[in-house]
C-alpha positions in Angstrom: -22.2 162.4 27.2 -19.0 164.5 27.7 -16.8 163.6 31.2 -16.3 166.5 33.5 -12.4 167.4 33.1 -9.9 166.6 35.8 -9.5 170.5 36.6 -13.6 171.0 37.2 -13.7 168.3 39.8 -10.5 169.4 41.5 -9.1 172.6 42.3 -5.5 172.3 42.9 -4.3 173.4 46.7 -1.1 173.6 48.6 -0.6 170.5 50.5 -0.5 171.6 54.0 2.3 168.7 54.7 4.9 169.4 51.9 7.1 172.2 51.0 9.9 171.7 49.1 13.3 173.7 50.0 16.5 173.1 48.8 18.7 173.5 51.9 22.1 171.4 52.5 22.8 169.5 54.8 24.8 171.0 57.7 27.5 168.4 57.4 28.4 169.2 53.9 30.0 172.3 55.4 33.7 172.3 57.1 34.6 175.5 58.3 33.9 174.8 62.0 35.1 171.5 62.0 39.0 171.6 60.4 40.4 173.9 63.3 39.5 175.0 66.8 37.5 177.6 67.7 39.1 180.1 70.5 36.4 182.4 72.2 37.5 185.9 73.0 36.1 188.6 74.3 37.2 191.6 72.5 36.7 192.4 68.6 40.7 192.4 67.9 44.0 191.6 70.3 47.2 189.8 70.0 48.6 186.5 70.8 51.3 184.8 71.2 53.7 182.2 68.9 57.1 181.1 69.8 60.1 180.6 68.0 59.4 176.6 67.9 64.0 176.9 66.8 64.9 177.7 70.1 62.6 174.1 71.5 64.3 172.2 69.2 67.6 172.8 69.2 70.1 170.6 70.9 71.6 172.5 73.8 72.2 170.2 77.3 75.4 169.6 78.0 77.3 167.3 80.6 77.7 169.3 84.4 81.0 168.7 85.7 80.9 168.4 89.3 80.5 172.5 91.1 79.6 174.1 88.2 76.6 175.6 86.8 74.3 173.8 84.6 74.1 175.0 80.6 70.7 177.4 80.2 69.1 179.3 77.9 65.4 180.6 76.8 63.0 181.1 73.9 61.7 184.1 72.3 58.2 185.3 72.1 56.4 186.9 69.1 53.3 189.3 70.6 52.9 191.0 67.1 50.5 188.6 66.0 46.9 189.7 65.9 43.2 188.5 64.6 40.2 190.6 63.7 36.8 189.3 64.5 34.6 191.3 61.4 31.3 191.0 61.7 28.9 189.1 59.3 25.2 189.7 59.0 22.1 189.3 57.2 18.6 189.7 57.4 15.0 188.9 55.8 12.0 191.0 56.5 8.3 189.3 56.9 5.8 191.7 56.1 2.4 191.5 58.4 0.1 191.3 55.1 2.3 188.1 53.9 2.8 186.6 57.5 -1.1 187.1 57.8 -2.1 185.7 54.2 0.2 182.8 54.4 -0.9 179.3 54.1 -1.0 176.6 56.5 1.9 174.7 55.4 4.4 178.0 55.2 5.7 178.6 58.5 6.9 182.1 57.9 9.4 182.7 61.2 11.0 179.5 61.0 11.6 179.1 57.6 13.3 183.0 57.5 15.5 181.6 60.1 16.6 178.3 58.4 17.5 180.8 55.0 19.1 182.7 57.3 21.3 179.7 58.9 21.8 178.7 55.7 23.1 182.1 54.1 25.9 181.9 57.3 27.2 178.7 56.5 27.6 179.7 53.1 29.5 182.6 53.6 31.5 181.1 56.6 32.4 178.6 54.0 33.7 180.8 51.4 35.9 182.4 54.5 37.6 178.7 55.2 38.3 178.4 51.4 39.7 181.9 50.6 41.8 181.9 54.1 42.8 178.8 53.6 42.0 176.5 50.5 44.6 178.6 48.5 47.6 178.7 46.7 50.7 180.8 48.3 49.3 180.3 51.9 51.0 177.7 53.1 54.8 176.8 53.3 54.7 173.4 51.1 52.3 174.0 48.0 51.9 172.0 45.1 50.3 172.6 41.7 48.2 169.5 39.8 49.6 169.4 36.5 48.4 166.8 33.3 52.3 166.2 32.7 55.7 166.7 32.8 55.5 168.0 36.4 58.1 170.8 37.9 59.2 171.8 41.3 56.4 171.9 43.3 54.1 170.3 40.6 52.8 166.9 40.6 50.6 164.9 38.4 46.9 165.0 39.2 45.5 162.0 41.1 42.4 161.7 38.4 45.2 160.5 36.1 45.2 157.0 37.3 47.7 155.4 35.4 50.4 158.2 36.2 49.4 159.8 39.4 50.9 159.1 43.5 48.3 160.8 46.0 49.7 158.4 48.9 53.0 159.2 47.7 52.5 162.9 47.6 50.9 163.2 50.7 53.6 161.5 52.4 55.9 164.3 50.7 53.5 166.9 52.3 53.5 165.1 55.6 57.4 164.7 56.2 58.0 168.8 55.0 55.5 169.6 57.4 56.9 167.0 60.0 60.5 168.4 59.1 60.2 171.7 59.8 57.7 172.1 63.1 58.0 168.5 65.0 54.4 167.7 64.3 52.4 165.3 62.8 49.5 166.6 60.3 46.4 165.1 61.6 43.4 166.2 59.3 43.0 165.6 55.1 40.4 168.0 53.8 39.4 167.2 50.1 37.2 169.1 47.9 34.3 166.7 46.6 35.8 166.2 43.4 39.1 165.2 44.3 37.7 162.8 47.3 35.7 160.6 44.2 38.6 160.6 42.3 40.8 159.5 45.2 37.9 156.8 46.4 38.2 155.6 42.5 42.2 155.7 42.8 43.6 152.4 41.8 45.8 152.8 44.5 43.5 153.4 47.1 41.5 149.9 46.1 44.7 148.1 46.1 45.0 149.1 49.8 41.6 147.9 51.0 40.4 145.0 49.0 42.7 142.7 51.1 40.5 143.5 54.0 37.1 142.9 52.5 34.9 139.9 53.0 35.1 137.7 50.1 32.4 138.5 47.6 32.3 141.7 48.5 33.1 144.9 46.5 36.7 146.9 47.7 34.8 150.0 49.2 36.8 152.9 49.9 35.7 155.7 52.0 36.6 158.5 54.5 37.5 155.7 57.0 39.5 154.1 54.9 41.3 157.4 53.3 42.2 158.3 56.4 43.8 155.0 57.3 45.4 155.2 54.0 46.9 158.6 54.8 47.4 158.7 58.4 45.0 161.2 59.3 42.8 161.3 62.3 40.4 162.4 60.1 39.9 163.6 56.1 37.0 165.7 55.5 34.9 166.6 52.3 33.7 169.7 51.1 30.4 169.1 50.3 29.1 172.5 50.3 27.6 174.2 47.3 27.6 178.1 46.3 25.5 179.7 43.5 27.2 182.6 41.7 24.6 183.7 39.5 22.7 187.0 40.9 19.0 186.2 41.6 16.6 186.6 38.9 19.6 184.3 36.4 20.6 181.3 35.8 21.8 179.2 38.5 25.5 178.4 38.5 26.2 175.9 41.0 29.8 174.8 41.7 31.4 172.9 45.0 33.0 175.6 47.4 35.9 173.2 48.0 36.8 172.5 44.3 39.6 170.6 43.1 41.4 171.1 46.2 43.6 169.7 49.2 44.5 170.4 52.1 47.0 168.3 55.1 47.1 169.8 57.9 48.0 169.8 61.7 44.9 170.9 63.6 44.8 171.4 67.3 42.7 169.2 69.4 41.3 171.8 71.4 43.0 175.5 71.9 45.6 176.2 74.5 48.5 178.2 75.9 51.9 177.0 73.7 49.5 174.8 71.7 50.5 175.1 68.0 48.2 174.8 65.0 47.7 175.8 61.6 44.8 177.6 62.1 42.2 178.9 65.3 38.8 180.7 64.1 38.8 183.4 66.8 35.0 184.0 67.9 33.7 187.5 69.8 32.0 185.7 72.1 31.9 189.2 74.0 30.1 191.1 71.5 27.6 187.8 70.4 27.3 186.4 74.1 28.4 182.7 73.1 25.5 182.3 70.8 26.0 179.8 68.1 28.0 177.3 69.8 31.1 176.3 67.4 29.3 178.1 64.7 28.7 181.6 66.2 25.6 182.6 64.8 23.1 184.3 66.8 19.5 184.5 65.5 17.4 187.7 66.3 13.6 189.2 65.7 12.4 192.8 66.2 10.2 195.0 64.9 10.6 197.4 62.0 7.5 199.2 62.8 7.7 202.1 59.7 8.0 198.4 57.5 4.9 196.6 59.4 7.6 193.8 59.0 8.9 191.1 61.3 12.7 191.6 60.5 14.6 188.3 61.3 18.0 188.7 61.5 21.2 186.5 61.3 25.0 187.7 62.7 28.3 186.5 63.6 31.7 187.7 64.3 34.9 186.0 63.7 37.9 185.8 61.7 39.9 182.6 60.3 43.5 182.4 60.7 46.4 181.2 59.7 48.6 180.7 62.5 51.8 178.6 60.9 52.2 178.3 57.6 54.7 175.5 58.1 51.7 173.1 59.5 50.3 172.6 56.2 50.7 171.2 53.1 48.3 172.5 49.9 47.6 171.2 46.5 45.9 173.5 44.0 43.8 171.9 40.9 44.5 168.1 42.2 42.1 166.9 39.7 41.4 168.3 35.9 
Protein backbone atom coordinates (compact mmCIF):
# COMPACT_ATOMS: atom_id res chain seq x y z
CA UNK A 1 0.00 0.00 0.00
CA UNK A 2 1.38 3.34 -1.55
CA UNK A 3 2.64 6.26 1.36
CA UNK A 4 0.92 9.52 1.13
CA UNK A 5 3.72 12.01 -0.39
CA UNK A 6 5.40 14.60 1.76
CA UNK A 7 3.49 17.43 -0.30
CA UNK A 8 -0.25 15.80 0.51
CA UNK A 9 0.30 15.83 4.20
CA UNK A 10 1.92 19.33 4.25
CA UNK A 11 1.22 22.31 2.55
CA UNK A 12 4.07 24.56 2.66
CA UNK A 13 3.41 28.19 4.53
CA UNK A 14 5.37 31.19 5.35
CA UNK A 15 6.82 30.94 8.70
CA UNK A 16 5.42 33.74 10.59
CA UNK A 17 8.94 34.10 12.50
CA UNK A 18 11.55 34.23 9.55
CA UNK A 19 12.11 36.49 6.74
CA UNK A 20 15.20 36.65 5.17
CA UNK A 21 16.64 40.23 4.01
CA UNK A 22 19.88 40.94 3.04
CA UNK A 23 20.57 44.33 4.69
CA UNK A 24 24.27 45.41 6.02
CA UNK A 25 25.22 46.16 8.86
CA UNK A 26 25.22 49.87 9.77
CA UNK A 27 28.86 49.77 10.79
CA UNK A 28 30.09 48.60 7.50
CA UNK A 29 29.39 52.18 6.33
CA UNK A 30 31.95 55.22 7.03
CA UNK A 31 30.74 58.27 5.69
CA UNK A 32 29.44 59.70 9.03
CA UNK A 33 32.13 58.52 10.97
CA UNK A 34 35.68 59.84 9.09
CA UNK A 35 34.80 63.65 9.53
CA UNK A 36 32.52 65.92 11.58
CA UNK A 37 29.38 66.80 10.84
CA UNK A 38 28.61 70.81 11.04
CA UNK A 39 24.73 71.56 11.25
CA UNK A 40 23.65 74.65 9.42
CA UNK A 41 20.70 76.20 8.87
CA UNK A 42 20.52 77.37 5.34
CA UNK A 43 20.86 75.15 2.06
CA UNK A 44 24.26 77.04 0.87
CA UNK A 45 26.68 79.91 2.67
CA UNK A 46 30.26 80.48 3.09
CA UNK A 47 32.91 79.92 5.59
CA UNK A 48 35.88 80.75 6.67
CA UNK A 49 39.78 79.29 6.24
CA UNK A 50 42.85 81.09 7.13
CA UNK A 51 46.11 81.37 5.59
CA UNK A 52 47.57 78.73 8.21
CA UNK A 53 51.48 80.79 6.52
CA UNK A 54 50.84 83.79 8.32
CA UNK A 55 50.41 81.31 12.08
CA UNK A 56 53.50 79.80 11.33
CA UNK A 57 55.85 82.00 10.35
CA UNK A 58 58.51 83.22 12.71
CA UNK A 59 58.00 86.86 13.39
CA UNK A 60 58.63 88.05 17.33
CA UNK A 61 61.30 89.96 17.82
CA UNK A 62 63.35 91.37 20.92
CA UNK A 63 61.63 94.96 22.38
CA UNK A 64 64.19 97.31 23.21
CA UNK A 65 63.28 99.27 26.07
CA UNK A 66 60.30 102.39 24.82
CA UNK A 67 59.62 101.00 21.80
CA UNK A 68 56.77 99.32 20.26
CA UNK A 69 56.49 95.66 20.16
CA UNK A 70 56.83 93.80 16.45
CA UNK A 71 52.89 92.95 15.08
CA UNK A 72 51.32 91.76 12.44
CA UNK A 73 47.94 89.72 11.34
CA UNK A 74 46.55 86.90 9.18
CA UNK A 75 44.36 86.87 6.24
CA UNK A 76 40.92 85.47 5.86
CA UNK A 77 39.52 83.53 2.96
CA UNK A 78 35.37 83.98 2.93
CA UNK A 79 35.09 82.61 -0.68
CA UNK A 80 34.74 79.23 0.40
CA UNK A 81 31.27 77.80 0.16
CA UNK A 82 29.23 74.25 0.55
CA UNK A 83 25.94 73.15 -0.99
CA UNK A 84 23.65 71.03 1.02
CA UNK A 85 21.71 69.02 -2.26
CA UNK A 86 19.09 67.23 -1.31
CA UNK A 87 18.83 63.27 -1.49
CA UNK A 88 15.60 61.38 -1.57
CA UNK A 89 13.74 58.32 -2.17
CA UNK A 90 10.67 56.72 -1.70
CA UNK A 91 8.60 53.27 -1.83
CA UNK A 92 4.86 53.15 -2.15
CA UNK A 93 2.62 50.36 -0.19
CA UNK A 94 -0.39 49.77 -1.96
CA UNK A 95 -3.71 49.16 0.37
CA UNK A 96 -4.50 45.76 -1.59
CA UNK A 97 -0.75 44.53 -0.68
CA UNK A 98 -0.55 46.12 2.87
CA UNK A 99 -4.11 44.42 3.41
CA UNK A 100 -3.24 40.85 1.80
CA UNK A 101 0.13 40.66 3.50
CA UNK A 102 1.08 37.88 5.67
CA UNK A 103 1.76 37.77 9.25
CA UNK A 104 5.39 37.68 9.13
CA UNK A 105 5.73 40.79 6.56
CA UNK A 106 5.61 43.88 8.30
CA UNK A 107 4.93 46.13 5.47
CA UNK A 108 5.74 49.88 7.12
CA UNK A 109 8.69 48.86 8.76
CA UNK A 110 10.33 46.93 6.50
CA UNK A 111 9.75 50.03 3.60
CA UNK A 112 11.60 52.01 6.07
CA UNK A 113 14.67 49.77 6.75
CA UNK A 114 15.00 49.61 2.49
CA UNK A 115 14.67 53.05 2.71
CA UNK A 116 17.57 53.53 5.50
CA UNK A 117 19.38 51.29 3.65
CA UNK A 118 19.15 52.99 0.12
CA UNK A 119 20.59 56.32 2.18
CA UNK A 120 23.55 54.82 3.46
CA UNK A 121 24.35 53.49 0.20
CA UNK A 122 24.24 56.55 -1.61
CA UNK A 123 25.75 58.61 1.33
CA UNK A 124 28.51 56.18 0.88
CA UNK A 125 29.19 56.59 -2.71
CA UNK A 126 29.27 60.55 -1.81
CA UNK A 127 32.36 59.91 0.86
CA UNK A 128 34.09 57.77 -1.90
CA UNK A 129 33.68 60.13 -4.97
CA UNK A 130 34.39 63.37 -2.77
CA UNK A 131 37.00 61.93 -1.17
CA UNK A 132 38.35 58.31 -1.87
CA UNK A 133 39.90 59.72 -5.18
CA UNK A 134 42.80 60.34 -7.06
CA UNK A 135 43.77 64.23 -7.65
CA UNK A 136 41.94 65.41 -4.46
CA UNK A 137 44.27 65.61 -2.15
CA UNK A 138 47.78 67.34 -2.00
CA UNK A 139 50.11 64.01 -1.43
CA UNK A 140 48.69 61.21 -3.74
CA UNK A 141 50.19 58.08 -4.52
CA UNK A 142 49.55 55.40 -7.25
CA UNK A 143 49.96 51.29 -6.27
CA UNK A 144 52.03 50.07 -8.94
CA UNK A 145 53.32 46.04 -9.41
CA UNK A 146 56.95 47.53 -10.03
CA UNK A 147 59.42 49.76 -10.85
CA UNK A 148 57.60 52.57 -9.00
CA UNK A 149 57.82 56.49 -10.12
CA UNK A 150 57.32 59.73 -8.43
CA UNK A 151 54.41 59.41 -6.50
CA UNK A 152 54.14 55.57 -7.11
CA UNK A 153 54.79 52.98 -4.69
CA UNK A 154 54.67 49.33 -4.72
CA UNK A 155 51.34 47.70 -3.65
CA UNK A 156 51.24 46.43 -0.04
CA UNK A 157 49.59 42.87 -1.35
CA UNK A 158 53.17 42.29 -2.73
CA UNK A 159 54.67 41.15 0.41
CA UNK A 160 58.03 40.53 -0.32
CA UNK A 161 58.55 44.07 -1.91
CA UNK A 162 56.00 46.33 -0.49
CA UNK A 163 56.43 49.27 2.76
CA UNK A 164 52.76 50.27 3.94
CA UNK A 165 54.36 51.51 7.44
CA UNK A 166 56.94 53.05 5.56
CA UNK A 167 54.74 54.79 3.12
CA UNK A 168 52.37 55.99 5.52
CA UNK A 169 54.95 57.51 7.45
CA UNK A 170 55.87 59.40 4.05
CA UNK A 171 52.15 60.46 3.87
CA UNK A 172 52.09 61.47 7.46
CA UNK A 173 55.37 63.81 7.59
CA UNK A 174 54.01 65.73 3.94
CA UNK A 175 50.94 66.24 5.54
CA UNK A 176 52.68 67.19 9.00
CA UNK A 177 55.16 69.43 6.88
CA UNK A 178 53.00 71.45 5.32
CA UNK A 179 49.84 72.31 7.91
CA UNK A 180 51.45 71.63 11.51
CA UNK A 181 49.07 68.72 12.16
CA UNK A 182 49.08 65.34 12.94
CA UNK A 183 46.78 62.90 10.71
CA UNK A 184 44.72 61.13 13.06
CA UNK A 185 42.31 58.68 11.13
CA UNK A 186 43.42 55.54 8.44
CA UNK A 187 40.48 54.64 6.28
CA UNK A 188 41.12 51.32 4.22
CA UNK A 189 39.00 49.85 1.73
CA UNK A 190 38.24 46.04 2.80
CA UNK A 191 40.62 44.69 0.45
CA UNK A 192 43.59 46.54 1.30
CA UNK A 193 42.80 46.29 5.31
CA UNK A 194 43.13 41.97 4.73
CA UNK A 195 46.02 42.43 2.84
CA UNK A 196 47.54 44.85 5.40
CA UNK A 197 46.27 42.46 8.46
CA UNK A 198 48.25 39.62 6.35
CA UNK A 199 51.31 42.04 5.81
CA UNK A 200 54.43 40.44 7.03
CA UNK A 201 55.29 43.48 8.49
CA UNK A 202 52.40 44.13 10.35
CA UNK A 203 52.77 40.45 12.22
CA UNK A 204 56.40 41.20 12.86
CA UNK A 205 55.09 44.25 14.93
CA UNK A 206 52.54 42.35 17.15
CA UNK A 207 53.64 38.78 17.67
CA UNK A 208 56.14 40.13 20.35
CA UNK A 209 53.13 41.14 22.40
CA UNK A 210 51.08 37.96 22.17
CA UNK A 211 50.68 35.32 24.81
CA UNK A 212 52.82 32.42 24.12
CA UNK A 213 50.93 29.85 22.10
CA UNK A 214 48.95 32.12 20.70
CA UNK A 215 48.46 33.10 17.11
CA UNK A 216 50.02 37.03 16.07
CA UNK A 217 46.46 38.63 15.48
CA UNK A 218 46.37 41.78 13.78
CA UNK A 219 43.51 44.01 13.66
CA UNK A 220 42.13 47.59 13.63
CA UNK A 221 43.60 48.04 17.19
CA UNK A 222 46.63 47.02 16.27
CA UNK A 223 46.84 48.87 12.72
CA UNK A 224 46.21 51.77 14.32
CA UNK A 225 48.96 51.38 16.84
CA UNK A 226 51.03 50.42 14.00
CA UNK A 227 50.32 53.60 12.19
CA UNK A 228 49.69 56.20 14.71
CA UNK A 229 46.20 56.72 14.09
CA UNK A 230 43.53 57.39 16.58
CA UNK A 231 41.61 55.33 14.60
CA UNK A 232 41.70 53.26 10.97
CA UNK A 233 38.44 52.44 9.57
CA UNK A 234 37.21 49.86 6.97
CA UNK A 235 34.94 50.10 4.26
CA UNK A 236 32.76 47.51 4.55
CA UNK A 237 30.01 48.67 2.53
CA UNK A 238 28.69 46.90 -0.57
CA UNK A 239 27.03 48.45 -3.82
CA UNK A 240 25.24 46.51 -6.58
CA UNK A 241 25.63 48.00 -10.09
CA UNK A 242 23.61 45.79 -12.07
CA UNK A 243 19.95 47.41 -12.85
CA UNK A 244 17.15 45.36 -11.25
CA UNK A 245 15.79 42.58 -13.18
CA UNK A 246 20.05 41.50 -13.94
CA UNK A 247 22.62 40.00 -12.64
CA UNK A 248 23.94 41.11 -9.38
CA UNK A 249 27.33 42.79 -9.49
CA UNK A 250 28.49 43.22 -6.07
CA UNK A 251 31.78 45.12 -5.40
CA UNK A 252 33.09 46.94 -2.03
CA UNK A 253 32.42 50.79 -2.21
CA UNK A 254 35.78 51.51 -0.66
CA UNK A 255 37.93 49.33 -3.12
CA UNK A 256 41.45 49.11 -3.20
CA UNK A 257 41.86 52.29 -1.55
CA UNK A 258 43.49 54.59 1.29
CA UNK A 259 43.05 57.25 2.86
CA UNK A 260 45.32 59.28 6.10
CA UNK A 261 43.84 61.91 7.15
CA UNK A 262 43.53 64.64 9.83
CA UNK A 263 39.95 64.76 11.05
CA UNK A 264 38.58 67.17 13.47
CA UNK A 265 37.43 66.08 16.81
CA UNK A 266 34.38 67.95 16.82
CA UNK A 267 33.71 71.27 14.46
CA UNK A 268 34.75 74.72 15.61
CA UNK A 269 35.65 78.37 14.85
CA UNK A 270 39.69 78.19 13.47
CA UNK A 271 39.39 74.48 13.77
CA UNK A 272 41.06 72.87 10.65
CA UNK A 273 40.20 69.58 8.97
CA UNK A 274 40.24 67.81 5.90
CA UNK A 275 36.78 67.51 5.60
CA UNK A 276 33.20 68.73 7.47
CA UNK A 277 29.78 67.09 6.02
CA UNK A 278 27.63 70.26 6.23
CA UNK A 279 23.99 69.08 7.22
CA UNK A 280 20.64 71.48 6.58
CA UNK A 281 19.54 70.89 9.73
CA UNK A 282 17.07 73.92 8.90
CA UNK A 283 15.32 72.52 6.05
CA UNK A 284 15.31 68.64 7.79
CA UNK A 285 14.79 69.87 11.52
CA UNK A 286 17.81 67.79 13.01
CA UNK A 287 16.34 64.52 12.01
CA UNK A 288 18.75 61.77 11.52
CA UNK A 289 21.21 62.54 14.11
CA UNK A 290 24.89 62.34 12.49
CA UNK A 291 23.29 60.61 9.60
CA UNK A 292 20.59 63.20 8.48
CA UNK A 293 17.93 61.13 7.39
CA UNK A 294 14.47 61.91 8.17
CA UNK A 295 11.80 59.24 7.56
CA UNK A 296 8.18 60.28 6.37
CA UNK A 297 4.54 58.59 5.59
CA UNK A 298 1.60 60.32 3.78
CA UNK A 299 -0.95 59.43 1.76
CA UNK A 300 -1.12 59.32 -2.02
CA UNK A 301 -4.76 59.06 -2.10
CA UNK A 302 -5.26 58.87 -6.37
CA UNK A 303 -2.47 55.70 -5.60
CA UNK A 304 -4.56 54.02 -2.51
CA UNK A 305 -0.86 53.73 -1.45
CA UNK A 306 0.94 54.36 1.82
CA UNK A 307 4.02 56.26 0.34
CA UNK A 308 6.99 56.05 2.76
CA UNK A 309 9.52 58.29 2.08
CA UNK A 310 13.38 58.69 2.88
CA UNK A 311 15.38 62.39 2.57
CA UNK A 312 18.46 64.11 3.52
CA UNK A 313 20.42 67.17 2.71
CA UNK A 314 24.03 67.56 2.85
CA UNK A 315 27.16 67.96 1.02
CA UNK A 316 30.78 66.48 1.73
CA UNK A 317 33.65 68.61 1.59
CA UNK A 318 36.97 68.92 1.18
CA UNK A 319 38.23 71.65 3.29
CA UNK A 320 42.30 71.29 2.97
CA UNK A 321 43.76 69.36 0.59
CA UNK A 322 47.07 69.54 2.42
CA UNK A 323 45.45 67.32 5.50
CA UNK A 324 45.52 64.21 3.61
CA UNK A 325 47.41 61.73 2.09
CA UNK A 326 45.73 59.21 -0.75
CA UNK A 327 46.70 56.03 -2.34
CA UNK A 328 44.85 54.83 -5.43
CA UNK A 329 44.85 50.94 -6.33
CA UNK A 330 46.97 49.95 -3.02
CA UNK A 331 46.38 46.39 -3.71
CA UNK A 332 46.13 44.54 -7.33
Amino acid sequence: MPFPTASQVHVNQPLTDLSVAYLQDANNFVSNRVFPSVPVSKQSDRYYTYDRGDFNRDEAQVRAPGTESAGNGFNIDNTPTYYCDVWAFHRDLPDQVVANADSVLRPQREATEYLMHKMLIRQEQEFVSTYMAGGVWSYDYDGVASSPGANEVIQWDDYTNSDPIGDVQDGRRAVMLSTGKVPNVLVLGRPVYDALINHPDMIDRVKYGQTPGSPAMVNQDALAAIFEVDRVLVMDAIVNDADQGQTNSHSFIGGNTALLAYSAPSPGIMTPSAGYVFRWNGFMGGAGGDMGTAIKTFRMEELESERVEAQAAFDMKLVSADLGAFWDAIVA
